[in-house]
LUMGUFI-614521 format. One record per atom (N, C-alpha, C, CB): x, y, z; residue in one letter; atom name. Coordinates in Angstrom, 3 decimals, m for minus. Glycine has a CB too. Example, Ala and Ser with C-alpha at 12.3 -4.5 7.8 and 13.67 -1.06 7.14 Angstrom:
REM residues 2
x_y_z_residuo_atomo
13.190_m5.690_7.800_A_N
12.300_m4.500_7.800_A_CA
13.200_m3.300_7.800_A_C
11.308_m4.473_9.046_A_CB
12.850_m2.250_7.080_S_N
13.670_m1.060_7.140_S_CA
12.900_0.030_7.870_S_C
14.084_m0.598_5.725_S_CB
REM end
This chain:
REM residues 134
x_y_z_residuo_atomo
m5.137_21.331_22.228_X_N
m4.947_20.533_21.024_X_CA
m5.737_19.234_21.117_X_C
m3.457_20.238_20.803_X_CB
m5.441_18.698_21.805_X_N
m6.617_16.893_22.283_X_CA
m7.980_17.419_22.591_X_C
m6.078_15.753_24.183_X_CB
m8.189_18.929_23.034_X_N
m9.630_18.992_23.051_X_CA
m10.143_19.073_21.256_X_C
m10.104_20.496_24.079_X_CB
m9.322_19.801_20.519_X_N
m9.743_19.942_19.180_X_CA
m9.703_18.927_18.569_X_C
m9.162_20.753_18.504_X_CB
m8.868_17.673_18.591_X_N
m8.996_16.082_17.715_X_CA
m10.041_15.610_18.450_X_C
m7.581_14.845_17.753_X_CB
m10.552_15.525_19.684_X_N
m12.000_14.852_20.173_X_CA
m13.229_15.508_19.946_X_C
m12.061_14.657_21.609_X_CB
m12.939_17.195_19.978_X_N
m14.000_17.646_19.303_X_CA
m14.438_17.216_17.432_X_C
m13.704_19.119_19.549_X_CB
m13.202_17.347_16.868_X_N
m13.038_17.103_15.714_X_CA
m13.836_15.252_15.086_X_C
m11.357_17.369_15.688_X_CB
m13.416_14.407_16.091_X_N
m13.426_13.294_15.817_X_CA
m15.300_12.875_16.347_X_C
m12.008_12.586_16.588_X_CB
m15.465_13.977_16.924_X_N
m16.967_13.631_17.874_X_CA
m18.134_14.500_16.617_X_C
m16.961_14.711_20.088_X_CB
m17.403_15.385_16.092_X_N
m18.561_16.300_15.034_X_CA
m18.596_15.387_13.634_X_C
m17.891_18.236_14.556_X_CB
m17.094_14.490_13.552_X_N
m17.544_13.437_12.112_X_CA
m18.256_12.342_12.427_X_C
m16.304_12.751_11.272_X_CB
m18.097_12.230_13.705_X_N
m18.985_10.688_14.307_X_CA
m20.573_11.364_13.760_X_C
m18.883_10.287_16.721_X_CB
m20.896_12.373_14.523_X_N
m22.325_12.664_14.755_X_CA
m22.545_13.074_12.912_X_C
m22.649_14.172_16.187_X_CB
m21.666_13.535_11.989_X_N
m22.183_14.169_10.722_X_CA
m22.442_12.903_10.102_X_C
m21.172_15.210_9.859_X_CB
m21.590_11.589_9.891_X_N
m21.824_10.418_9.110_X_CA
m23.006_9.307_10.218_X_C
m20.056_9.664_8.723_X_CB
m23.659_9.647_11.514_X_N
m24.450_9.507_12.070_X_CA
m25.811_10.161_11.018_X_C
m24.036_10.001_13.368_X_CB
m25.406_11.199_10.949_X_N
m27.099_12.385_10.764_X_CA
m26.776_11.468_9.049_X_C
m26.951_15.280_10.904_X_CB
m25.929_11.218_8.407_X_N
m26.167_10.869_7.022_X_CA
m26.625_10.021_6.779_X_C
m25.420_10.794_6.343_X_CB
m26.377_9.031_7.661_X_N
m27.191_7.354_7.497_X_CA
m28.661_7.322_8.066_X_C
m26.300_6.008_8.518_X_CB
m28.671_8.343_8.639_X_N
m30.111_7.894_9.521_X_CA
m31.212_9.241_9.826_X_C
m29.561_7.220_11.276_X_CB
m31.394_9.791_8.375_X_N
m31.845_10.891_8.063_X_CA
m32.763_11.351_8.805_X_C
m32.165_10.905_7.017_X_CB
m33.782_10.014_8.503_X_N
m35.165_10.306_9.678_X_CA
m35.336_9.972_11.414_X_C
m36.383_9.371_9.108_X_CB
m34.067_9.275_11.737_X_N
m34.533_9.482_13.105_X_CA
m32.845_9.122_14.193_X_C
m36.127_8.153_13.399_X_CB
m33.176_9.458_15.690_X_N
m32.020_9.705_16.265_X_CA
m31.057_8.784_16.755_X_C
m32.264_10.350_17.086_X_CB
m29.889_9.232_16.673_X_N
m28.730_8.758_17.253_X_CA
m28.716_8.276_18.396_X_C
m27.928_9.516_17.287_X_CB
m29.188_6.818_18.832_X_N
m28.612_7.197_20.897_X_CA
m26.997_7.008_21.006_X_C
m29.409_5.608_22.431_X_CB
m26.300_7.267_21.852_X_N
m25.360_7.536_21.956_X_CA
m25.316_5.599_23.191_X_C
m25.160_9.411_22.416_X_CB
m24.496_4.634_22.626_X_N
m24.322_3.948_23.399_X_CA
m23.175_3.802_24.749_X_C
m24.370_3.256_22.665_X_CB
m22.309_4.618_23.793_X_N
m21.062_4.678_25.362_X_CA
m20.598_6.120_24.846_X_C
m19.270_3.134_25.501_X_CB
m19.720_6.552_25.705_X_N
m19.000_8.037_25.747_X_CA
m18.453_8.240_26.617_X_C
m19.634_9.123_25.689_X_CB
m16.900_7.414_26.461_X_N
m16.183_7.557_27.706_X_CA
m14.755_8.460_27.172_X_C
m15.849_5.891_28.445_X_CB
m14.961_9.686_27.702_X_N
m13.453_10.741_27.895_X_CA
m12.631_11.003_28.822_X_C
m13.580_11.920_27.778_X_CB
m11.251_10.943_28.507_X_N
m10.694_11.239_29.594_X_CA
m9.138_11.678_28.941_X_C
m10.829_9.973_30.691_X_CB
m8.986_13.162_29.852_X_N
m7.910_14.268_29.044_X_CA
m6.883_14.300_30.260_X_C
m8.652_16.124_28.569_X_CB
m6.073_13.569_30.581_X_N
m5.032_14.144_31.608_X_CA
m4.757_14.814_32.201_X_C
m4.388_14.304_31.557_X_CB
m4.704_16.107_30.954_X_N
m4.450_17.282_30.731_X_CA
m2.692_18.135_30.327_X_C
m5.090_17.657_31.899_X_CB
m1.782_16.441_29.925_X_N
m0.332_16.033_29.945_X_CA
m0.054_15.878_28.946_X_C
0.103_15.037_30.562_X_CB
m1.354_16.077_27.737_X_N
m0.909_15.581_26.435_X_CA
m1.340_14.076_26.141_X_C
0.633_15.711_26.369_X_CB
m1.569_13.254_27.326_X_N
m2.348_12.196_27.355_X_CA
m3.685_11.835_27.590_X_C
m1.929_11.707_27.903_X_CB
m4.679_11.051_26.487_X_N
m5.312_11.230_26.302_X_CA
m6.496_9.615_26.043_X_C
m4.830_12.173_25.617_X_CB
m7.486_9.499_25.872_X_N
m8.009_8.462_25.500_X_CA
m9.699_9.133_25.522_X_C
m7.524_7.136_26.503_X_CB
m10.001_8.080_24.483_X_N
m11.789_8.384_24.320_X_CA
m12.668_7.032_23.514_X_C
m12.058_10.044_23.100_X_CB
m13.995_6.694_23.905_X_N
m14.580_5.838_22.745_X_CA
m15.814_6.537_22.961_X_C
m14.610_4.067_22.823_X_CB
m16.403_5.704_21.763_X_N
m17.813_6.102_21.583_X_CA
m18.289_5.018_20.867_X_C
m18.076_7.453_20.866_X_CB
m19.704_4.602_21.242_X_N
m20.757_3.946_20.510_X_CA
m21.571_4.621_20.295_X_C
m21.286_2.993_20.935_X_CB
m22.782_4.065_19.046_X_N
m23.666_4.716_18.877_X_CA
m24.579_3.322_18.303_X_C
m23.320_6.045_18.027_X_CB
m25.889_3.593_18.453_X_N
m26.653_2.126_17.852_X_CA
m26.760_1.750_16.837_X_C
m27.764_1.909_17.983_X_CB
m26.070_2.993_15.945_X_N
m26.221_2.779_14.239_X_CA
m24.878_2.313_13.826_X_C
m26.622_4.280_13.285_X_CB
m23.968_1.433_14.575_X_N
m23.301_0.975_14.374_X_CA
m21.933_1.519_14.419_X_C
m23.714_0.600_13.658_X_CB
m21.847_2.992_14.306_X_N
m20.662_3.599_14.627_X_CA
m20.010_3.406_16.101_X_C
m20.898_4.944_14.376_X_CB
m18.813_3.004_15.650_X_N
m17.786_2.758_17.253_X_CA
m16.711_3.678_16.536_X_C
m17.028_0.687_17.846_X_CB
m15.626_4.039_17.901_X_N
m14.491_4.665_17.483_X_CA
m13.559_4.773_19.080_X_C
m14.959_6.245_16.650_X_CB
m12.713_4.330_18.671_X_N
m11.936_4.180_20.162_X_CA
m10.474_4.493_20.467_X_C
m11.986_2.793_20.575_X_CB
m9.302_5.901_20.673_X_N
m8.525_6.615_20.031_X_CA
m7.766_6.338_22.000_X_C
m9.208_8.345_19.043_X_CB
m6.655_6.113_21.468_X_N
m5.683_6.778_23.092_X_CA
m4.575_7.307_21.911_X_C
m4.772_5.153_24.783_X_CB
m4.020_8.649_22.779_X_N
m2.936_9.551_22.295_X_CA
m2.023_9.907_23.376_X_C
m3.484_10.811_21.690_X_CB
m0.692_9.983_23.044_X_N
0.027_10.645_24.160_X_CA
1.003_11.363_23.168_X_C
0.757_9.582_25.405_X_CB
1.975_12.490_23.784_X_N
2.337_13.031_23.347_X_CA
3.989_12.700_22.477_X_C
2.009_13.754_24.160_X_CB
4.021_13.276_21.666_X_N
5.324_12.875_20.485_X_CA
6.113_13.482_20.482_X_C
5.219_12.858_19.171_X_CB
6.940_13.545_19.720_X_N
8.160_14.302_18.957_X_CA
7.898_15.209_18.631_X_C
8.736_13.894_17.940_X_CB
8.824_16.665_19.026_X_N
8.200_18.158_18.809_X_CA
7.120_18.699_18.946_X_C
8.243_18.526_17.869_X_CB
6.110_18.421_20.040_X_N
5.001_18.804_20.664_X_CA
3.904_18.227_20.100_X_C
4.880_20.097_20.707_X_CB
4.080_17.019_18.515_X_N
3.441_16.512_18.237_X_CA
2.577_15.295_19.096_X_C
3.996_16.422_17.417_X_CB
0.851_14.926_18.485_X_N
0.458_14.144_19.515_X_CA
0.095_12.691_18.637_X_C
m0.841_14.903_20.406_X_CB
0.593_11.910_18.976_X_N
0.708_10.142_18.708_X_CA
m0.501_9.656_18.703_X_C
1.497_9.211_19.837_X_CB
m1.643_9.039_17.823_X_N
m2.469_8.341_18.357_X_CA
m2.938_7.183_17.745_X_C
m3.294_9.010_18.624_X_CB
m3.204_6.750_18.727_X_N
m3.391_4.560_17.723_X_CA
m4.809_4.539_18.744_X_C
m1.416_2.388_18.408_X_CB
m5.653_3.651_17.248_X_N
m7.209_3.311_17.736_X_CA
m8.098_2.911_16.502_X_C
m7.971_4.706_18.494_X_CB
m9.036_2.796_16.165_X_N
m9.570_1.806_15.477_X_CA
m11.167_2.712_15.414_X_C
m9.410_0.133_16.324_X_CB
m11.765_2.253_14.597_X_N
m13.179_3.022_14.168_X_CA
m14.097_1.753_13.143_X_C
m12.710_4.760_13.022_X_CB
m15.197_1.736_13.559_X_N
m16.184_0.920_13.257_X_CA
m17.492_1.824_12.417_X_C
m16.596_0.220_14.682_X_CB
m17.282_1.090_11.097_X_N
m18.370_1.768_10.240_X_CA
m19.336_0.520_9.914_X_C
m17.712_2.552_8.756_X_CB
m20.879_0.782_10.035_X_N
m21.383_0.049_9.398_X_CA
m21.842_0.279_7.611_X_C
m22.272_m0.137_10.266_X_CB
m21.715_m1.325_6.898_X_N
m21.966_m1.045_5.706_X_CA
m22.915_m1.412_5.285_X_C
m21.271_m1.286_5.048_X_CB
m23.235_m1.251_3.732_X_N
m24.499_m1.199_3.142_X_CA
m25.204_m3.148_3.334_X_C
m24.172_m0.500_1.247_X_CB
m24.446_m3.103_2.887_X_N
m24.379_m4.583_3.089_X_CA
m24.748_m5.309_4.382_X_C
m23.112_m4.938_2.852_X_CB
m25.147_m4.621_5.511_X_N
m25.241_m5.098_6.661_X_CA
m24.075_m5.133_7.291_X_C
m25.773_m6.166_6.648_X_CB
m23.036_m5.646_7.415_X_N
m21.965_m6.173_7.748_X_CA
m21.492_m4.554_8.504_X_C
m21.066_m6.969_6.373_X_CB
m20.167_m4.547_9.097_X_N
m19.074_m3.561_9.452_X_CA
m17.945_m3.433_8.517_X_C
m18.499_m3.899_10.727_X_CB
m17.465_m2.619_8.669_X_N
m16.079_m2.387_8.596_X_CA
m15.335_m1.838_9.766_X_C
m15.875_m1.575_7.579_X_CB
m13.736_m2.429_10.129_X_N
m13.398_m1.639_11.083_X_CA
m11.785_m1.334_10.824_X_C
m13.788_m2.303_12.447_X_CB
m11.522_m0.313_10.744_X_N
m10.196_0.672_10.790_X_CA
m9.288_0.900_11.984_X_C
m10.613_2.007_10.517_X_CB
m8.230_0.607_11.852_X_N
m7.425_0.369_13.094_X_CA
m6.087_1.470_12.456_X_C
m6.983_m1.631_13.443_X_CB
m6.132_2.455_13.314_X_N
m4.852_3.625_12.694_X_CA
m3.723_3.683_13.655_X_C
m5.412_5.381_12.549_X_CB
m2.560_4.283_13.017_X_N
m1.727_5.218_14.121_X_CA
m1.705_6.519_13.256_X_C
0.043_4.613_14.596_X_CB
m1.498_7.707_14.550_X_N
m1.193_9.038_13.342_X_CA
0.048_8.993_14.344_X_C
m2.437_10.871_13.084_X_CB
0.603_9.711_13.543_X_N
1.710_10.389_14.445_X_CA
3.062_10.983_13.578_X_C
2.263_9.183_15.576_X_CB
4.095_10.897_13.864_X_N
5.069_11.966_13.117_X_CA
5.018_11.674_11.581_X_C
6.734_11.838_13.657_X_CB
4.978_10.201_11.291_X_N
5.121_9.691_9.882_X_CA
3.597_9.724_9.160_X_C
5.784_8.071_9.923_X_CB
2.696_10.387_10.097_X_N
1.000_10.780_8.997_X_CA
m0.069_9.704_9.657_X_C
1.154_10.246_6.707_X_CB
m0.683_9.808_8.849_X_N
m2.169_8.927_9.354_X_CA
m1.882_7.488_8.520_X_C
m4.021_9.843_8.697_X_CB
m2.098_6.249_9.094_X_N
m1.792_5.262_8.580_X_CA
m3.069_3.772_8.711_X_C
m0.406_5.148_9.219_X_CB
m3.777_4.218_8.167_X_N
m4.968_2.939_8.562_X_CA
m5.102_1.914_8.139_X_C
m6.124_3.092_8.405_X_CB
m5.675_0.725_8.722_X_N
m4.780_m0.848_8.189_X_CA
m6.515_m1.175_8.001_X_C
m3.404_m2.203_9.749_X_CB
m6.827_m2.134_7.198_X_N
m8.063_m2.702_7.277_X_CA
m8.558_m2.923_5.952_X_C
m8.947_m1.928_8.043_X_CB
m8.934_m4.406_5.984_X_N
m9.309_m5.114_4.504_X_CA
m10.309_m4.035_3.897_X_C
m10.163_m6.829_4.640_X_CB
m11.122_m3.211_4.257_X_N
m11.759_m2.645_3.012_X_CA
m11.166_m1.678_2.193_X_C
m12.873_m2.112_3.303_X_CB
m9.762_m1.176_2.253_X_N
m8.623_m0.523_1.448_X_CA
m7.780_m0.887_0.957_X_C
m8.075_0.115_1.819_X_CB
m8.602_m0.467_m0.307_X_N
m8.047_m0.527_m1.237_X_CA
m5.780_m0.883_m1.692_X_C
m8.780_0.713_m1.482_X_CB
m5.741_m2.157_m1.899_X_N
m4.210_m2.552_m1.853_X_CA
m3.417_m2.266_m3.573_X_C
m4.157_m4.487_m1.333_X_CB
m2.437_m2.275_m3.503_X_N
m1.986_m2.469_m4.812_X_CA
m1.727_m3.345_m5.599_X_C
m1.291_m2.114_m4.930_X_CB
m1.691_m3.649_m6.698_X_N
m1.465_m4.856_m7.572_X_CA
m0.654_m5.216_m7.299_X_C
m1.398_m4.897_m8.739_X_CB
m0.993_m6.518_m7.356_X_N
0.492_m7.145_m7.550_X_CA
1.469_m7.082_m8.500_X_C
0.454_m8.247_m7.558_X_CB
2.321_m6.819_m7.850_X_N
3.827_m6.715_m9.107_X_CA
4.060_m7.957_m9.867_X_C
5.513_m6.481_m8.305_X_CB
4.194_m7.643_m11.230_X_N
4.544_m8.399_m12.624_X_CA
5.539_m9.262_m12.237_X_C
5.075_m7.477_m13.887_X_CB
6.347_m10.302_m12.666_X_N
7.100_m10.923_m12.509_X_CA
8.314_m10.360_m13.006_X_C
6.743_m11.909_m12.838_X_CB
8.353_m10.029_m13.852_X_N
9.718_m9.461_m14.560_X_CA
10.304_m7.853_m13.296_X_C
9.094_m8.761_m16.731_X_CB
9.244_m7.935_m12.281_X_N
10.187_m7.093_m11.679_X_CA
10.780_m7.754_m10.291_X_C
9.489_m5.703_m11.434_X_CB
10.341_m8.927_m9.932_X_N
10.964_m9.772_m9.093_X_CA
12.100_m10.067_m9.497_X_C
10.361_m10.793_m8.852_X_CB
12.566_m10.149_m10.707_X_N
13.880_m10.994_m11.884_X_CA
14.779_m9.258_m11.430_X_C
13.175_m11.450_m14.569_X_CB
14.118_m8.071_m11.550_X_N
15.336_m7.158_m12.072_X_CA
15.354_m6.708_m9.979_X_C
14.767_m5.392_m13.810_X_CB
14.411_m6.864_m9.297_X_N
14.643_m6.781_m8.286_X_CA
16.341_m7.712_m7.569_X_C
13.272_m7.133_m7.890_X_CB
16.205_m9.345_m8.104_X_N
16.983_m9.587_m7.816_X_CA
18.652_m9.712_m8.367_X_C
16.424_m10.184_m7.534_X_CB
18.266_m8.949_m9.575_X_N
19.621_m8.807_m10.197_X_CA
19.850_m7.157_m9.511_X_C
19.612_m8.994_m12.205_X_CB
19.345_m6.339_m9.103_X_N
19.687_m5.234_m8.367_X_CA
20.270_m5.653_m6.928_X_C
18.459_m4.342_m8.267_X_CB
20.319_m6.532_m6.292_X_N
20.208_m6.908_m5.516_X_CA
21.330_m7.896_m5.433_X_C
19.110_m7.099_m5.430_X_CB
21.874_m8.609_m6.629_X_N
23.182_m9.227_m6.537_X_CA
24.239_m8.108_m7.339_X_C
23.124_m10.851_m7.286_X_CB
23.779_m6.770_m7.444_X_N
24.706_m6.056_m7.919_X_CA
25.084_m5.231_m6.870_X_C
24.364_m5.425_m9.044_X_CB
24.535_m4.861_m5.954_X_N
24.467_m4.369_m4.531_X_CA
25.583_m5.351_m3.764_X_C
22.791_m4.513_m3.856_X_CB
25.479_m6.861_m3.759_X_N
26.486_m7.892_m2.899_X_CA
27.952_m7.405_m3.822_X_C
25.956_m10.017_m3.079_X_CB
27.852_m6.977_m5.499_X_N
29.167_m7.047_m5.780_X_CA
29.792_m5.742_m5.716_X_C
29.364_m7.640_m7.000_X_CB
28.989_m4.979_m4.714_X_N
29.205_m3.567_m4.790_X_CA
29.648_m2.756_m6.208_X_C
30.219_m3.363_m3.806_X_CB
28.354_m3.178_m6.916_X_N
28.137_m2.194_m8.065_X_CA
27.951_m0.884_m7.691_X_C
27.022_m2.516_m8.861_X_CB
28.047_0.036_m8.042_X_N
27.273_1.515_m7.575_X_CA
26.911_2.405_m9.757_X_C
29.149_2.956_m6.040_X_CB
25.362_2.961_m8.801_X_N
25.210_3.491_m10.639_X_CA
25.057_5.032_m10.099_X_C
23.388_2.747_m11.885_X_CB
25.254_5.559_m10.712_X_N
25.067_7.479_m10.205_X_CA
23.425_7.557_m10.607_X_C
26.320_9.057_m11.528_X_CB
22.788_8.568_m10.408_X_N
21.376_9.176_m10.467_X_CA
21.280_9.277_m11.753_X_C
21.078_10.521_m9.757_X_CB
21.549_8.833_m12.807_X_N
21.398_8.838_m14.333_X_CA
21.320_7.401_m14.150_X_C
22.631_9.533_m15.425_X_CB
21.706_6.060_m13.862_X_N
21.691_5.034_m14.316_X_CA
22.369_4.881_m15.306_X_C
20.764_4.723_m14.446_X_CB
24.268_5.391_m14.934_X_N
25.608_5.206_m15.390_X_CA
26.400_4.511_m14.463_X_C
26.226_6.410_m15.694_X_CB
27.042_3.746_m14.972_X_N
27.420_2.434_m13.672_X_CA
28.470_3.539_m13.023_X_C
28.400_0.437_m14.330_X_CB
28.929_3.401_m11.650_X_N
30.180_4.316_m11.770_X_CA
31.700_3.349_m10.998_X_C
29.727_6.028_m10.742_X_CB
31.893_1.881_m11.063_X_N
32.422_1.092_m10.849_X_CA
32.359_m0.316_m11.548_X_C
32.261_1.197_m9.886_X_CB
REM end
């Protein structure tokens, strides 16, 4: 299984490698692996075109495998971007200013937030219709 996410994670490095840099090659700046063979795991990689990616995993809940690490894209703009994840039982979760956030919430739902919220202290209860039932 950790051989297939490093294989997996090493064939998207090299495909968004071959996309940016049509006409000429990849050197590979670092490539350090290392598989336990326990379910524990760790790997990085550089490359000169700006791709980094740097993953440790150990093993989870129900044979599932845990992993937190971070990935470096370069952008058009010159600049990077860099992605810092965990996967693990609750999904893939990546943190990093170039994703996309949600609006900010309206005011009028801060107001009914906190009247939900002093109806909760007076132990209101409403059933799944939004019929009070106390």
């Amino acid at each position: 299984m950790n051989s297939a996410i490093i294989a997996f994670f090493g064939i998207l490095a090299v495909s968004l490698a071959s996309a940016q840099t049509q006409d000429r090659v990849v050197a590979l700046l670092r490539d350090d692996r290392v598989d336990q063979g326990d379910g524990n795991f760790n790997y990085a990689f550089a490359a000169d075109n700006g791709l980094e990616m740097e993953v440790v995993g150990a093993p989870g809940a129900e044979g599932a495998v845990g992993m937190r690490g971070f990935y470096v894209l370069p952008l058009e703009s010159g600049g990077v971007a860099r992605v810092e994840f965990v996967a693990d039982a609750a999904g893939f979760q990546p943190s990093s200013d170039i994703l996309p956030t949600p609006h900010p919430l309206p005011e009028h739902v801060y107001e009914l937030l906190e009247i939900a919220e002093e109806f909760r202290r007076q132990g209101v209860q409403f059933d799944n219709q939004g019929r009070r039932l106390n």
